[in-house]
N, C-alpha and C positions, 0 to 999 in steps of 0.2 A: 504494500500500500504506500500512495507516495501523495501527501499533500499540497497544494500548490504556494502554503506559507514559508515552509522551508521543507525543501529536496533534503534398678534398671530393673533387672529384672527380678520383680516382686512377686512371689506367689498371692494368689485373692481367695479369699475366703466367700464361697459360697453365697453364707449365710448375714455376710457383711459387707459392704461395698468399700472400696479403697479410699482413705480419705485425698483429699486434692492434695493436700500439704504433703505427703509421705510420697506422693507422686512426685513433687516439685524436690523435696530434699533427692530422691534418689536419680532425677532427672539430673541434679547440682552436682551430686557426686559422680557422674558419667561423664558431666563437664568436665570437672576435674581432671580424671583421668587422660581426658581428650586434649587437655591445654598442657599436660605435662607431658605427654608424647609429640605434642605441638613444637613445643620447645626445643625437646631434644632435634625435631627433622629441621627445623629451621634456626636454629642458633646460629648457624653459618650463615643463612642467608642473608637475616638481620644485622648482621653488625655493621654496615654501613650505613644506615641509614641517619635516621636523628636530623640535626639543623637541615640536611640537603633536603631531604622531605617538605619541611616546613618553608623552606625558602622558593619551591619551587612550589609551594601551595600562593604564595604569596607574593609570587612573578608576574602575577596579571596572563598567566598563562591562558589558553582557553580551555574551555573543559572536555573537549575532545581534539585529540593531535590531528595534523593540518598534515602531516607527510607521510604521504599513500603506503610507506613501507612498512608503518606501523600497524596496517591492517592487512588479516591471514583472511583466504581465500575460502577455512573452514575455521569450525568448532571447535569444542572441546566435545568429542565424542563420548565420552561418559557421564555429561551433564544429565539426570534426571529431568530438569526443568528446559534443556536446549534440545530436546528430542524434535527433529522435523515433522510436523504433522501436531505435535502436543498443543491443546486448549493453553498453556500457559506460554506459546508463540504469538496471540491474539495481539490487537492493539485498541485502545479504547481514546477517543479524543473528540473536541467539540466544534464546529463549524460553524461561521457564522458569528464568533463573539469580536467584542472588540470595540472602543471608539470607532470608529473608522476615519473621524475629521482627526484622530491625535494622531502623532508618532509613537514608537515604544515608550520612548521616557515619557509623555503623554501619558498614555494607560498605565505607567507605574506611577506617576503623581495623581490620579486619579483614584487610586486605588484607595487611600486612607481619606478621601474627603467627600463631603458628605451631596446631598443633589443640588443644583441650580448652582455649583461652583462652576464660576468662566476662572479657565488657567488665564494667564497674564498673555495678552495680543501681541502680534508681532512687535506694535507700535512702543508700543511699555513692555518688551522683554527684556530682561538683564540675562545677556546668556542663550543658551540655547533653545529656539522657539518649541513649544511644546506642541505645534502644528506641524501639519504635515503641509506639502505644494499644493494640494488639490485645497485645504480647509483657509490659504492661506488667499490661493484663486477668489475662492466663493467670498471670503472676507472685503476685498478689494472690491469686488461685482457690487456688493451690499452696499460699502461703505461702512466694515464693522472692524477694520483693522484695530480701530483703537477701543473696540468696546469685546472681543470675543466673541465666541460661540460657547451655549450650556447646555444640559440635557436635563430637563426635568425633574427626573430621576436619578437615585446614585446608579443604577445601571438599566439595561434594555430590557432585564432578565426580571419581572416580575415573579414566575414561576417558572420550574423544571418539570416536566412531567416524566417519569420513568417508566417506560414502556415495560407489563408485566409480561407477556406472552408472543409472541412472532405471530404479527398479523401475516394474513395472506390477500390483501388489497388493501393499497394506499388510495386516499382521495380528496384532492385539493381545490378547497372552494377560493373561488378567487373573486376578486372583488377592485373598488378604486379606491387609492386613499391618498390625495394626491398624484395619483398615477397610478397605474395596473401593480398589484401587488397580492400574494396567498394572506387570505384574511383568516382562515380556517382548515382543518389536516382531519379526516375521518381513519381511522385504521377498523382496518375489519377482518374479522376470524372465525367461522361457521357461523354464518348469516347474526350475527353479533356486530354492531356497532360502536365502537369508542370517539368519540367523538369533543373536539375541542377549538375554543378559539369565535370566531363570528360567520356565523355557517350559512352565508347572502349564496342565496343561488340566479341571483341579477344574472350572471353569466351560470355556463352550465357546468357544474364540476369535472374535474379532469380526472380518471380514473387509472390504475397501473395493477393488474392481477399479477400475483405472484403465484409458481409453483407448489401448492401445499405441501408436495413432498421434496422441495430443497426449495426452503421462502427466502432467498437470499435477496441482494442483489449486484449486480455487475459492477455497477459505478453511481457516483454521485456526482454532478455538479451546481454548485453552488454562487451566487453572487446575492451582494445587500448591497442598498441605495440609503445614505444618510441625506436624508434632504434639509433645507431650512423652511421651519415651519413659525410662522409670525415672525416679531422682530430680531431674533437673537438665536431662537428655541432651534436646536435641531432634534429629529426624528430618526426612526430607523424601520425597514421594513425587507422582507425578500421580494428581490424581481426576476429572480432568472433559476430557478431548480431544472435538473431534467436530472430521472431516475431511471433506470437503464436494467432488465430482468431477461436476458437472454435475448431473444429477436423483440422483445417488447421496450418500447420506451414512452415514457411521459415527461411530455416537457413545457413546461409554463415558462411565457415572458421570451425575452431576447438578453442575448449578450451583450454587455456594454464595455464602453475603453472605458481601462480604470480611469480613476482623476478623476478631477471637473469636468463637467458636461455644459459649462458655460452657462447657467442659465442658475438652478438652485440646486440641484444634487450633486453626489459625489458617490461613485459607486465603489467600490472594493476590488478588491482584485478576484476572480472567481476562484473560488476555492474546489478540488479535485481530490477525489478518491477512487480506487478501483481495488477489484478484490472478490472475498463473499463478504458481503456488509450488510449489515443490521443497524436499523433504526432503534437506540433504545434509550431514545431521549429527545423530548422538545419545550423546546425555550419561547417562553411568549410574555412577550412586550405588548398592554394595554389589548390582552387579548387576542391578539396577532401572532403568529409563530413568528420567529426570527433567529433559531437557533436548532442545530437538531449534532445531538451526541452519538458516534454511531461507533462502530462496533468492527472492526475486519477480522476474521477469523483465519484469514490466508487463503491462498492456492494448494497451501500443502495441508490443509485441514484435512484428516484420514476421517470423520463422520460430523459433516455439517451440522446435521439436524440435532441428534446424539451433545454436541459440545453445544447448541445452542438451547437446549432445552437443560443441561444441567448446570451452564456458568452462565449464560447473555442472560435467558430470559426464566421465570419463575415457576415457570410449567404448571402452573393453577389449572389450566384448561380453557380459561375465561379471559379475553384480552379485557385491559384495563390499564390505568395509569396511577402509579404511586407521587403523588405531588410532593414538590421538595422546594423548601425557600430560603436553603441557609447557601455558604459559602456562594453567592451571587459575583460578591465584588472578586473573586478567587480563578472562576471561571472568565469572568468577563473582560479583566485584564490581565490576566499570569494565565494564561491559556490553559487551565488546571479542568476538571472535568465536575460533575456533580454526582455524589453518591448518598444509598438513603442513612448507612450509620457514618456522624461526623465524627466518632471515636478513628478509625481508621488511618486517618492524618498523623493526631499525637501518635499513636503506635509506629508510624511507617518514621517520623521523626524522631523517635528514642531509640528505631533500630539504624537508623543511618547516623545517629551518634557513636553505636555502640561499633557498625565499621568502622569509623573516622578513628574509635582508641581502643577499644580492646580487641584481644587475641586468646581465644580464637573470637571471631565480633560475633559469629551467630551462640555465644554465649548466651545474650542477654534476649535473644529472641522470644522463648519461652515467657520470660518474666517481663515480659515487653507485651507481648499477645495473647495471655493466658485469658483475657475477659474475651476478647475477639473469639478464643478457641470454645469459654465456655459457653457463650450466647449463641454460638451457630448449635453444640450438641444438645444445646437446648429446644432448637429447631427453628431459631431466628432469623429468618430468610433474608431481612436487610440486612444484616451483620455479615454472614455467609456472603452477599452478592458484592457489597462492598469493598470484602478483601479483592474476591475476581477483578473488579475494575481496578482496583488499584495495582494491581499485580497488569494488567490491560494497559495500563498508563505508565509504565516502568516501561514497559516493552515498548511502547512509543516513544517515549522519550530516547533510548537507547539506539533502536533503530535508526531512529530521525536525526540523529546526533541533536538533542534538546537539551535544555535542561531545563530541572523544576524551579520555576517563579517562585512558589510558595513559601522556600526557602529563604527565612532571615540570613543565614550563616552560607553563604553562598562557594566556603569551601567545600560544603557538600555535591556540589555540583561537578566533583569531578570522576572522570571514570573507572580510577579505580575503586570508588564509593560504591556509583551509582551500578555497576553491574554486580558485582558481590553483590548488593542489597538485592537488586533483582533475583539472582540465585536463592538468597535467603528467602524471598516473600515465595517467588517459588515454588518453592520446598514445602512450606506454608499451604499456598493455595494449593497443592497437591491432596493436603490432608483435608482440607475446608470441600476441598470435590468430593474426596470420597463420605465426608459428613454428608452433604448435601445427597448424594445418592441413598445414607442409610435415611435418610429422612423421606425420601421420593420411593423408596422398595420397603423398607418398613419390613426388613427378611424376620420371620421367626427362627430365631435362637433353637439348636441343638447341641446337643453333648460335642460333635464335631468341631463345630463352630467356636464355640467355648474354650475345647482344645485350639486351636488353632490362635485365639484372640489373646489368651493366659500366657500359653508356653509354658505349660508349667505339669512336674510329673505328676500330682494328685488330677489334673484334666486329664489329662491323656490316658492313664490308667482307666479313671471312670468313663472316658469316651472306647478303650478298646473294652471292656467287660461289656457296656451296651451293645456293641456291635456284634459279640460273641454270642450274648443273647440273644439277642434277632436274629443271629444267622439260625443257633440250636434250636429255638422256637418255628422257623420255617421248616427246619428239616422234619421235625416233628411231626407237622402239617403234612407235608408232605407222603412221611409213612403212614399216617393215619387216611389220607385220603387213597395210597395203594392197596392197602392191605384192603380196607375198607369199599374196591372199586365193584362187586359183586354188587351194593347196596344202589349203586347207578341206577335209576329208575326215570320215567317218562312221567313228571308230577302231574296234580291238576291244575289248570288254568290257575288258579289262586296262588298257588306255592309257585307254579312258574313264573309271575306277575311278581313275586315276593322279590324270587331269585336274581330276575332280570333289573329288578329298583334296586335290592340292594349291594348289587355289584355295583350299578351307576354309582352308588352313593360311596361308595370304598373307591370308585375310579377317581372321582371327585375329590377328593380328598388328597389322595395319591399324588393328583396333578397340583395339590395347592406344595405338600413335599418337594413337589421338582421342582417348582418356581421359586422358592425359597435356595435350593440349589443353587439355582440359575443367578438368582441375584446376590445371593451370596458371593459367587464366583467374580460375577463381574463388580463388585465393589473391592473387592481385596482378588488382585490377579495373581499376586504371589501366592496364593492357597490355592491355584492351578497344579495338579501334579502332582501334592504333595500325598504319603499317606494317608492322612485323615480325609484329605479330596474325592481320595480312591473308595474308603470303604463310607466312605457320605454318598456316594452315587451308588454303591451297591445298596446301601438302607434305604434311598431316599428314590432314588431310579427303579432299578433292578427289584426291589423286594417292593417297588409299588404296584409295577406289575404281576407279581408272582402275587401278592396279596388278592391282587382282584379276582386271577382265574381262580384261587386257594376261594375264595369267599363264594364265587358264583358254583362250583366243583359241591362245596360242603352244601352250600342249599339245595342241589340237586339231589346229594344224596340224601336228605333227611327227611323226615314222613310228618315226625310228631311236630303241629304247630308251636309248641312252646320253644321247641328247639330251634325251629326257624328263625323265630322271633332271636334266640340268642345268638346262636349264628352270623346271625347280619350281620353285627358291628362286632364279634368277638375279634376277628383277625385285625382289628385296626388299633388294639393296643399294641401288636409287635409293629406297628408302622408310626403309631405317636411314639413311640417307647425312648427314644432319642429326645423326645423336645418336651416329655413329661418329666425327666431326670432334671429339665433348667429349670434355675426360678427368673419368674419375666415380671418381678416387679422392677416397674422402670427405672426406679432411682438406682437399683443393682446393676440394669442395663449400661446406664448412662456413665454408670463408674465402670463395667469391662470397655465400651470404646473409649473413654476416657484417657485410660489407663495405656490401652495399646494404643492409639494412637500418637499420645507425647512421646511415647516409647520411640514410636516410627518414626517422629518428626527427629530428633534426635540419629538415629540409626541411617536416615536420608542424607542429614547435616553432615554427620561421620564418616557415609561412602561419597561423599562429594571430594576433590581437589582440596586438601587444605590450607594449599596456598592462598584460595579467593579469603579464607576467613583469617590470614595473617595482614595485616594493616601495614607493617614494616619491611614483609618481603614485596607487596606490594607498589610499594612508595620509593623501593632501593632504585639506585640508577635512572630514574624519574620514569621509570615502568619499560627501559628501554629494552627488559629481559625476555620481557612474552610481549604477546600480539594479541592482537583486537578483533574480535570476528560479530559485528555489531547484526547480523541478520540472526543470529542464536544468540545474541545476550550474553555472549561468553569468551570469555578468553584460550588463548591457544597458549598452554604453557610448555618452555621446554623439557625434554624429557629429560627424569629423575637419574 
């Protein structure tokens, strides 16, 4: 995507749930261990570091090198989070913000001041004008050199709407407001309407279907017109979108040269995206769209649909929008994005301190995100979607060679920070995915499963004696229904009607077992393969269906109706007998993922490179040791 602004291990008690805090101590003590082996691998690296670091932080350098040699052709091939194709490749950023009468230093003096402030006119500037050519044109045309130009408001951005689900039809009422301009955006999703903004069907709406089965889109482009409205007052509005979904396109308005237009507007430079893109956000000034946050997932995205239903969008089923009115001034001049939890920030800000000074830096991650970790397993959907954008906006920034506005301490802003952090949030939003999934599959808990989450010999023991059992229990079954095959008989209508429902009803059930399987699997891939994988698909698969022909076999053979009656559901305690052994009260639940997940997070942190998380081998030789490979977020280190 290319924009056209700028090209440890605890056993658990059953019967108790692991407290947070003995998590977090034993999480501290793994640190340890990891920052003393840290040491040992890099004590050579570091020793040169110290003032040259700091002096080269404070060279006025820029925050990404300027000489093409410094950047590798590839990756770092063992990155978990720089995998091609991974959801955490995405980019998330805003289109359409901005002054557009200001320069940069403009929109960053405007940032702390509050509405109806005119910056100082060309006429009365000490210094460098806070206008741009085109605002300085329109001033001279007026006659307003010496009085400025103001905006109403502190920014354009009244509201944000957060798009909850992937519409599949966009549609753009458009209207005049001072000129042809989109007054209003309808998104629609199984004959479902969302709908926002000023919905004038004076002209006839322009409509753009999307694919339901890959609702992407191709490309975006973009232009806003700030016009002068009364004496002083300027406005903002969209004139030119065209949205692009394979051989379909929709396109309002015409292109304009940027600058002045000689008369009272000033249009923008069109802003460009291409990709799979997602709409999952719009910005509206005085009811008017004039912003929209969108979303590229790549070319190399391996399941569009799949990553956009479990990080873009909120998979409710129901499109809708989440309204959001804080960080306005954030997005509007620090080109920064909007998200629904504002904790996010402070976190992403105390973990980009803790790269700037400690070693190893993904130290402090845990104890930096542990509220972010525990609101999402709580099933807090903003908190969860928030990290994804944020981690979306790292990636953008890095690719784009950017850096983040947001940042007071703007030595943050340099790359050996800013990609390590990436890596770290990462590694992060890795775990927050697979939250989000146990939240969206909602799997029922087995003796397997447990084994598998724990790691620990009292699970595993108790998960193979279940297994042992169910297998003796079928065999059982089995002799009993050979020996017993003489008994075979032609029932009556009634007991056959019995037999035929209550197989359905044991098939049924069987199937709810495999999808539990199923989802199981795909939320933890490493429990692919494994032992416990193997004899979970023979209990769970295999003995689902040996249970049904065993259940519909026993009904055929039996006469006396009391027996029938028992019959039916007898064989589906050898099929619950795995998930009857867990206890699912959920506070117990929420402390097994709890528990293995920090675990993971930590274990992720561990098989990563630990060079990204040493700050001083980093910063040695002003990074001239490794190489930069900005389309993976990751560095190319040399070999060890």
């Amino acid at each position: 995507m290319k924009t056209s602004k700028d090209i440890n291990q605890q056993e658990m008690n059953l019967e108790y749930p692991t407290p947070l805090a003995d998590i977090v101590a034993d999480v501290a003590a793994k640190n340890s261990e990891i920052e003393s082996d840290g040491d040992d691998d890099n004590s050579e690296d570091g020793s040169e570091s110290g003032s040259d670091s700091e002096s080269w932080e404070d060279s006025g350098d820029e925050a990404w090198p300027a000489e093409i040699l410094r950047y590798a052709p590839i990756g770092d091939p063992y990155s978990n989070v720089s995998r091609k194709g991974s959801p955490r490749m995405a980019q998330e950023f805003t289109m359409g913000a901005g002054f557009h009468h200001l320069n940069e230093g403009g929109n960053r003096a405007m940032f702390t001041l509050p509405a109806n402030t005119i910056l100082p006119p060309p006429a009365t500037c000490v210094g460098l004008s806070h206008y741009n050519k085109a605002a300085i044109a329109l001033m001279d045309k007026h006659n307003l050199k010496e009085i400025g130009l103001r905006v109403s408001k502190q920014t354009y951005l009244d509201k944000v709407l957060l798009v909850t689900d992937a519409p599949y039809a966009i549609r753009l009422y458009v209207g005049d407001d001072s000129g042809p301009c989109i007054m209003g955006i309808a998104l629609i999703r199984d004959d479902i309407m969302f709908t926002s903004g000023i919905l004038s069907e004076q002209e006839p709406p322009l409509t753009l279907k999307l694919d339901p089965g890959h609702p992407v889109l191709d490309s975006i482009e973009m232009q806003s017109c700030t016009w002068l409205e009364g004496k002083d007052r300027v406005e903002k509005k969209i004139t030119y979108l065209r949205l692009s979904c394979g051989p379909d396109t929709l396109v309002f308005g015409q292109m304009h040269t940027p600058g002045f237009d000689g008369k009272q507007s000033i249009y923008s430079k069109v802003e460009s995206a291409a990709g799979n893109l997602c709409i999952t956000g719009i910005g509206y000034f005085d009811n008017k769209p004039v912003t929209l946050q969108v979303v590229d997932l790549g070319l190399a995205c391996e399941d569009v649909v799949d990553a956009m239903n479990t990080c873009v969008y909120y998979n409710n089923g129901v499109i809708s929008g989440n309204k959001t009115q804080s960080r306005a001034p954030e997005v509007e001049f620090l080109g920064s994005i909007t998200t629904e939890d504002d904790a996010v920030w402070n976190t992403l800000l105390g973990c980009m301190d803790a790269v700037e000074n400690s070693s190893p830096s993904y130290g402090e991650l845990l104890p930096n995100a542990v509220n972010l970790l525990e609101h999402s397993l709580g099933g807090d959907v903003h908190t969860m979607h928030s990290v994804f954008r944020i981690d979306r906006f790292l990636t953008h920034i890095i690719q784009e060679r950017k850096t983040i506005k947001t940042f007071e301490n703007d030595h943050l802003n340099f790359y050996p920070k800013l990609i390590p952090m990436k890596q770290m949030w990462g590694i992060f939003s890795n775990t927050i995915e697979r939250i989000k999934r146990v939240h969206g599959c909602d799997p029922t808990l087995n003796s397997f499963n447990v084994a598998f989450l724990q790691g620990t010999k009292e699970s595993l023991k108790q998960a193979i004696f279940v297994f042992l059992t169910q297998f003796i229990m079928l065999i059982l079954t089995l002799s009993h229904i050979w020996i017993n095959r003489t008994d075979f008989h032609i029932p009556s209508l009634l007991h056959l009607a019995v037999s035929i429902c209550g197989a359905v009803v044991v098939n049924s059930m069987a199937k709810q077992s495999r999808e539990n399987f199923d989802d199981f699997a795909n939320i933890f891939p490493q429990y692919i393969g494994t032992t416990l994988y193997k004899i979970d698909a023979f209990s769970n698969i295999f003995s689902g269906f040996l249970v049904t022909i065993c259940t519909f076999l026993l009904l055929m053979m039996t006469s006396d109706n009391l027996d029938i009656v028992l019959n039916a559901t007898a064989l589906l305690f050898v099929l619950e007998l795995d998930e009857v052994m867990i206890d699912n009260n959920p506070i117990w639940v929420t402390s097994l993922y709890r528990a293995h997940f920090m675990k993971d997070i930590i274990k992720e942190l561990n098989e990563s490179d630990k060079r990204y998380w040493d700050p001083e081998y980093l910063r040695k030789d002003r990074g001239e040791h490794y190489r930069i490979h900005t389309p993976s977020c990751s560095f190319l280190f040399p070999s060890k």
